[in-house]
C-alpha positions as CSV (number, residue, x, y, z in Angstrom):
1,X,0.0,0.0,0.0
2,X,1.6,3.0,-1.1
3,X,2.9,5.7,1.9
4,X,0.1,8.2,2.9
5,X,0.6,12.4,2.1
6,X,1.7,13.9,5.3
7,X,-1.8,15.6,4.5
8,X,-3.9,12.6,4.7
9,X,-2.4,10.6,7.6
10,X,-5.0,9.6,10.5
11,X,-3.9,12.1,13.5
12,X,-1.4,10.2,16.2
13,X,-2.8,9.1,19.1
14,X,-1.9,9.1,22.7
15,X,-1.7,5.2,22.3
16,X,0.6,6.1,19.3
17,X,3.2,7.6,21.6
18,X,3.1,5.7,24.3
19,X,3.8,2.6,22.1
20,X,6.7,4.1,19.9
21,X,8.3,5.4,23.1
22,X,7.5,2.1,25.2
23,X,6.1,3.6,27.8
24,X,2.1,3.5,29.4
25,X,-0.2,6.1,28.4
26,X,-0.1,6.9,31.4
27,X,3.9,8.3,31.5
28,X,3.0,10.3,28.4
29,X,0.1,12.1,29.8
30,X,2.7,13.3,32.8
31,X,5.6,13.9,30.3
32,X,2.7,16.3,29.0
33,X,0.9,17.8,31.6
34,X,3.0,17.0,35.0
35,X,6.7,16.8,33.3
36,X,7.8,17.1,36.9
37,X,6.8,13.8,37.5
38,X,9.2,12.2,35.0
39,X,12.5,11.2,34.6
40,X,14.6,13.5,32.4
41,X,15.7,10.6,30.5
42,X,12.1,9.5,29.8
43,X,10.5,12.6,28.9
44,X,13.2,13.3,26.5
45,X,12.3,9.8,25.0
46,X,8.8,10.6,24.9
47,X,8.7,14.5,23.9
48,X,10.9,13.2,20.7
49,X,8.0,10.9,19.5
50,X,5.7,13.8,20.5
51,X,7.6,15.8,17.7
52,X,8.2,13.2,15.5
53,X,4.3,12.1,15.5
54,X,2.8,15.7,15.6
55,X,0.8,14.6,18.6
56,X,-1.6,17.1,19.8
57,X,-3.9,16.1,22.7
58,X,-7.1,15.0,21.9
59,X,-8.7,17.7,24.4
60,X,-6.4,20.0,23.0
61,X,-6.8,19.6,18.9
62,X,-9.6,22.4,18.8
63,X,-7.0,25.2,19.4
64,X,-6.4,24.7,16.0
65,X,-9.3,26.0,14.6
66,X,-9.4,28.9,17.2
67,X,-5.6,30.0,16.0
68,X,-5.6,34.4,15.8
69,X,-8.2,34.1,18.6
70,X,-5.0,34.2,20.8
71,X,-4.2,32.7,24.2
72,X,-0.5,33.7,25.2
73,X,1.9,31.8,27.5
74,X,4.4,34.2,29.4
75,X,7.1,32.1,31.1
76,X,9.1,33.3,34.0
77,X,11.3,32.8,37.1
78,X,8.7,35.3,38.3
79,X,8.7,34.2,42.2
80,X,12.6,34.1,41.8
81,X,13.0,37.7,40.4
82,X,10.7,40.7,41.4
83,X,11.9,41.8,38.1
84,X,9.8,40.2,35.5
85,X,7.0,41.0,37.5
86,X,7.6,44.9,36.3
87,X,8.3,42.9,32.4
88,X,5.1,41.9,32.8
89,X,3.1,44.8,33.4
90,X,4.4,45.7,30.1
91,X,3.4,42.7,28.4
92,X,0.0,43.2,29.8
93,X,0.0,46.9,28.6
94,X,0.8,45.6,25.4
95,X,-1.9,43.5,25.0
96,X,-4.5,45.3,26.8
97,X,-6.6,46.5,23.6
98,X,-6.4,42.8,21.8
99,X,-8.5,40.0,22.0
100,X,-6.2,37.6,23.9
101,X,-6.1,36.3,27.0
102,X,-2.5,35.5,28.6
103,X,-1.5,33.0,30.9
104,X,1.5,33.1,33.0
105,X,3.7,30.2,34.1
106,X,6.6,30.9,37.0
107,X,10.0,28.8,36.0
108,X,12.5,28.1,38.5
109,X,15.4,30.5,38.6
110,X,17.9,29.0,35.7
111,X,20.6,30.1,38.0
112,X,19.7,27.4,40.4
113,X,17.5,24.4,38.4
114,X,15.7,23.6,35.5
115,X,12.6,22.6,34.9
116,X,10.4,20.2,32.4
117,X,8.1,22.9,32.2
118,X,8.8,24.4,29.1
119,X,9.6,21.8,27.3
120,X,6.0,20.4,27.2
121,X,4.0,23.8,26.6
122,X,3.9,23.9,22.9
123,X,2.5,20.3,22.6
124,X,-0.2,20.6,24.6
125,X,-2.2,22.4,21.7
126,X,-3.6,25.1,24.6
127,X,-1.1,28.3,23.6
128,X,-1.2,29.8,20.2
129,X,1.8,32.1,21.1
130,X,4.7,31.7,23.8
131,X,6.9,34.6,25.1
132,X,9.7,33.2,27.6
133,X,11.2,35.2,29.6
134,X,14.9,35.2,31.1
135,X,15.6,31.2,30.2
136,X,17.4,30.1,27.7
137,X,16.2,28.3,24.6
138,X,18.3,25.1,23.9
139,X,17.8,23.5,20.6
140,X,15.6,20.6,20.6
141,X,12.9,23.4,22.3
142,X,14.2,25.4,19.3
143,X,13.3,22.8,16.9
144,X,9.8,22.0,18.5
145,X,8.7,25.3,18.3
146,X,9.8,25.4,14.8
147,X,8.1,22.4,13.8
148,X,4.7,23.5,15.1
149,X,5.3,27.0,14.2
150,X,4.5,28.7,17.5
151,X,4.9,32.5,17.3
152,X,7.7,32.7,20.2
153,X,9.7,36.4,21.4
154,X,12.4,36.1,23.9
155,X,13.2,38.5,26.3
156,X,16.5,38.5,28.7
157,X,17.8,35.5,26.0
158,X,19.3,35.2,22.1
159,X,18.5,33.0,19.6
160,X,19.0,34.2,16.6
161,X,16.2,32.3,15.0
162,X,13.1,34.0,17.3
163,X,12.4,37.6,17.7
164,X,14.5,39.1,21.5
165,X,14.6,41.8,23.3
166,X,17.8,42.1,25.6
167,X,19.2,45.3,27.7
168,X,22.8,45.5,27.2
169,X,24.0,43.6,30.2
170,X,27.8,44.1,29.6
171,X,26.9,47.8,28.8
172,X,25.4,48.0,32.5
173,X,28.3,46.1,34.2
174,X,30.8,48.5,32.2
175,X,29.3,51.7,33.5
176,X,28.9,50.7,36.7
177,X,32.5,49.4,36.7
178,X,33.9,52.9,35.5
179,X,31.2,54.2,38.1
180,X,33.3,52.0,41.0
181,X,36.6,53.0,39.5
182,X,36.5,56.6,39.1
183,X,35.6,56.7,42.9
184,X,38.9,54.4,43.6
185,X,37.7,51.0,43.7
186,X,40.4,48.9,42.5
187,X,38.7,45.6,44.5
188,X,35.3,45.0,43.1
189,X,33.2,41.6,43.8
190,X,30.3,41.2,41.8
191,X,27.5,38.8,44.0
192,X,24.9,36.6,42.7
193,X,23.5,32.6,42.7
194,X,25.5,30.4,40.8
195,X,24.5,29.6,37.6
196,X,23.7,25.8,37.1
197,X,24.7,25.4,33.5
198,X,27.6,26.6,31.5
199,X,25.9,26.4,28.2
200,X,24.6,29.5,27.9
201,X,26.0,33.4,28.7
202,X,23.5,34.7,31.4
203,X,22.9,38.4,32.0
204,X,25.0,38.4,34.9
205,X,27.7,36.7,33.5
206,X,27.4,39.7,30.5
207,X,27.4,42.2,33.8
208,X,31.0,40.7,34.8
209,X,32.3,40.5,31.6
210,X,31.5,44.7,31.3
211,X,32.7,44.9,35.1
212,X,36.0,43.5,34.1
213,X,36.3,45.7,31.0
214,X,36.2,48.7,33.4
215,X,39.0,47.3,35.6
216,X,41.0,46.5,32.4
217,X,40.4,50.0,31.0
218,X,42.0,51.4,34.4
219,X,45.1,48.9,34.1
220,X,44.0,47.1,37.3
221,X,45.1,43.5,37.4
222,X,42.6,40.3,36.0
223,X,42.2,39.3,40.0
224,X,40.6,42.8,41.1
225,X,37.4,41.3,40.2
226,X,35.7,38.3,42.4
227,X,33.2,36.4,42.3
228,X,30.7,35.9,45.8
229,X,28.2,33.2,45.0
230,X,24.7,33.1,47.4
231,X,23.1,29.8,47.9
232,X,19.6,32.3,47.6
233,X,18.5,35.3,45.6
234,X,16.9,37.4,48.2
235,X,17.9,39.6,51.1
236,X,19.0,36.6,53.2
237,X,21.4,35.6,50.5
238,X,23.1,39.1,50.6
239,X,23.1,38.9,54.3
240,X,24.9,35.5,54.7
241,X,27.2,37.1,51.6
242,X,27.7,40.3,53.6
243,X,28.4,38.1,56.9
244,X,31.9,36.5,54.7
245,X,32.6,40.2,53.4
246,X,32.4,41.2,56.5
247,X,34.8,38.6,58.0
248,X,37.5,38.7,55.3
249,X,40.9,40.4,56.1
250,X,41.6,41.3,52.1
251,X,37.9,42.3,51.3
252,X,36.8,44.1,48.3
253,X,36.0,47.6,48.4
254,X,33.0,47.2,46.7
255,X,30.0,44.9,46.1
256,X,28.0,44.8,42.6
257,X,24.6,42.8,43.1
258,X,22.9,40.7,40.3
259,X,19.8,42.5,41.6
260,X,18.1,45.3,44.1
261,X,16.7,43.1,46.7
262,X,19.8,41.3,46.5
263,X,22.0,44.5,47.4
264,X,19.2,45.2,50.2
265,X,20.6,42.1,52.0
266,X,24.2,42.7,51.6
267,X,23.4,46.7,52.7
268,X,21.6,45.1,55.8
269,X,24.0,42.6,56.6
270,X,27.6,45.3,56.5
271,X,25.5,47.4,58.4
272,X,25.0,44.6,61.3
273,X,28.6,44.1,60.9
274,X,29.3,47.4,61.3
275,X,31.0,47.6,57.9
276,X,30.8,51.4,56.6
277,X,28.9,51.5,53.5
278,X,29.8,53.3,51.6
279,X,33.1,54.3,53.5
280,X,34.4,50.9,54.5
281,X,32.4,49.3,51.4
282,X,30.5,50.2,48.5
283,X,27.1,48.3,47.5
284,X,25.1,48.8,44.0
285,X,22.5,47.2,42.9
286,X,20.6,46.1,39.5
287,X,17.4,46.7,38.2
288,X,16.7,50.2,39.5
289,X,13.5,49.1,41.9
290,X,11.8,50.9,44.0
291,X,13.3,49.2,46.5
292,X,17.2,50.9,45.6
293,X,15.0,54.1,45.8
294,X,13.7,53.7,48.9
295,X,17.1,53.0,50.0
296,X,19.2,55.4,48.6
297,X,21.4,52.3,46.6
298,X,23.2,53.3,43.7
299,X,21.9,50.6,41.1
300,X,21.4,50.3,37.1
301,X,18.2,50.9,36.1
302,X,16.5,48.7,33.5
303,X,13.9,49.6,31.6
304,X,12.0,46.9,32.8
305,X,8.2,48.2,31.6
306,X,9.8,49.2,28.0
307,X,11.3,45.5,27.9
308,X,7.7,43.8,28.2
309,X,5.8,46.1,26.0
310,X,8.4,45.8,23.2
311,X,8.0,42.0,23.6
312,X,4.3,42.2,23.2
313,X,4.7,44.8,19.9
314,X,6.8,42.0,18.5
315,X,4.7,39.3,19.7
316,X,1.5,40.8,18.5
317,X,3.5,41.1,14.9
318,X,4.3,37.5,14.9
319,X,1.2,36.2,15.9
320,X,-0.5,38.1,13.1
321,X,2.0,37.2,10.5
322,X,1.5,33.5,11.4
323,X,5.1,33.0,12.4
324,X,6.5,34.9,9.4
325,X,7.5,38.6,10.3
326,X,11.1,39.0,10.2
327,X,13.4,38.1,13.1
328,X,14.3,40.9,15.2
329,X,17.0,41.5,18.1
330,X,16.1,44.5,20.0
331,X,18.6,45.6,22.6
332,X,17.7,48.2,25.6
333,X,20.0,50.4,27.2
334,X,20.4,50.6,31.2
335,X,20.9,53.9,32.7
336,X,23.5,54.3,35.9
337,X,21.2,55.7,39.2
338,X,23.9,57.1,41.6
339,X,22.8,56.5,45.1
340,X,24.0,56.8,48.7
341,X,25.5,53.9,48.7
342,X,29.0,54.3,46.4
């Protein structure tokens, strides 16, 4: 019997799968819906068949027909970073005259895990459109979004395949540098969680490589710049961060923090070590919150709101070309906030 046209082949089941993946229908529907709940190695085994099938759930098929109506996935480390909570207010502005309704999904900080999560949203048939947020896209999720053609924008990411938006990370850690420098900083740590995986340059890694570029400008030697690593994010992080500064004979002069809230800790925890800031030690922080506001922290400010919206516009375009509006990097520019603090 002659081979079917792609076009004419009876839709894969979940059955399907689970038998070319020899696994229970069962461990498909969680590779799907609660990833979580299997093995890395398994999923992988199983999301391959998903993409080499075409499966889309049975409950799920009738997005199809409802494609333009728009339901939007926004993917975050949202409970990880206060950040993309502002990025989303500008995603939401974006969107707020359209006819869409947008669904957010928090991510574990990429600094500390991953997660299945993502992996599984565009074969579950319920998104039309995806916009991830500060994780990286590897390439088999590269290739499944390309093989279902799923309007996708990154923000806080690059592929050069998919629409981005980006603030120029090494541009912020260069300024600030200089910032640190021209005050007479010639020992500068820069403090943050450390990242999980090497395969991919993170913003903050982009912040130490501009950092480092200051020091260089100013003939200071490669080891003038260090490296504190926080087992958390938050202010209790920078505290147990400022607690080693604070008991090291050779400290640095001054402390760069991935973000705000992390700086708040490290502000809080030289100041219960008595540790002059900013005579004994500088703090800055990154974002430019409220939060460095409120506390006088010299920081980088992000135009957070402007990052979202733009990510929408180019979402929006996307979605309405069907996948086929031309790829575009836009990159931001951060602007230095002098505070108290430096």
């Amino acid at each position: 019997m002659a081979k079917q046209p792609a076009s004419k082949r009876t839709p894969a089941t979940i059955y399907d799968v689970a038998e070319r993946a020899g696994v229970s229908i069962a461990t498909v529907s969680h590779a799907l819906n609660r990833p979580e709940k299997v093995s890395d190695a398994t999923r992988t085994k199983v999301m391959d068949v998903v993409d080499e099938l075409q499966f889309v759930p049975k409950a799920a098929a009738v997005s199809h027909a409802r494609r333009g109506v728009g339901r939007i996935g926004v993917v975050a480390p949202f409970t990880s970073y206060s950040s993309y909570s502002v990025r989303l207010a500008g995603v939401l502005s974006g969107f707020a005259e359209s006819a869409v309704d947008v669904v957010v999904f928090d991510h574990p900080s990429v600094a500390a895990a991953s997660s299945p999560l993502l992996s599984a949203l565009p074969t579950t048939g319920r998104l039309d459109a995806l916009l991830i947020m500060g994780i990286p896209l590897d390439e088999a999720m590269a290739q499944r979004l390309r093989s279902r053609r799923m309007p996708t924008v990154l923000v806080d990411s690059y592929h050069e395949e998919f629409p981005t938006v980006n603030v120029d990370d090494e541009l912020g850690g260069l300024l600030l540098g200089r910032h640190l420098v021209q005050r007479g900083h010639q020992r500068i740590a820069y403090v943050a969680e450390q990242q999980a995986s090497p395969d991919y340059l993170s913003p903050g890694q982009r912040r130490v490589i501009g950092v480092g570029k200051a020091l260089a400008e100013a003939d200071l030697p490669g080891d003038a710049l260090g490296l504190i690593f926080t087992e958390t994010a938050d202010l209790a992080g920078g505290r147990a961060a400022a607690d080693t500064v604070a008991s090291t004979a050779d400290r640095p002069t001054a402390l760069v923090a991935h973000h705000d809230h992390l700086a708040a800790g490290l502000l809080a925890g030289l100041r219960e070590a008595q540790v002059s800031v900013p005579g004994d030690v500088a703090v800055a922080g990154y974002d430019g919150s409220e939060l460095a506001d409120a506390l006088g922290l010299t920081t980088m400010r992000q135009p957070l709101g402007e990052t979202g919206y733009t990510a929408s516009r180019l979402l929006r375009e996307a979605i309405d070309t069907d996948g086929d509006a031309p790829v575009r990097h836009v990159m931001l520019v951060p602007e230095l906030i002098q505070g108290e603090t430096t």
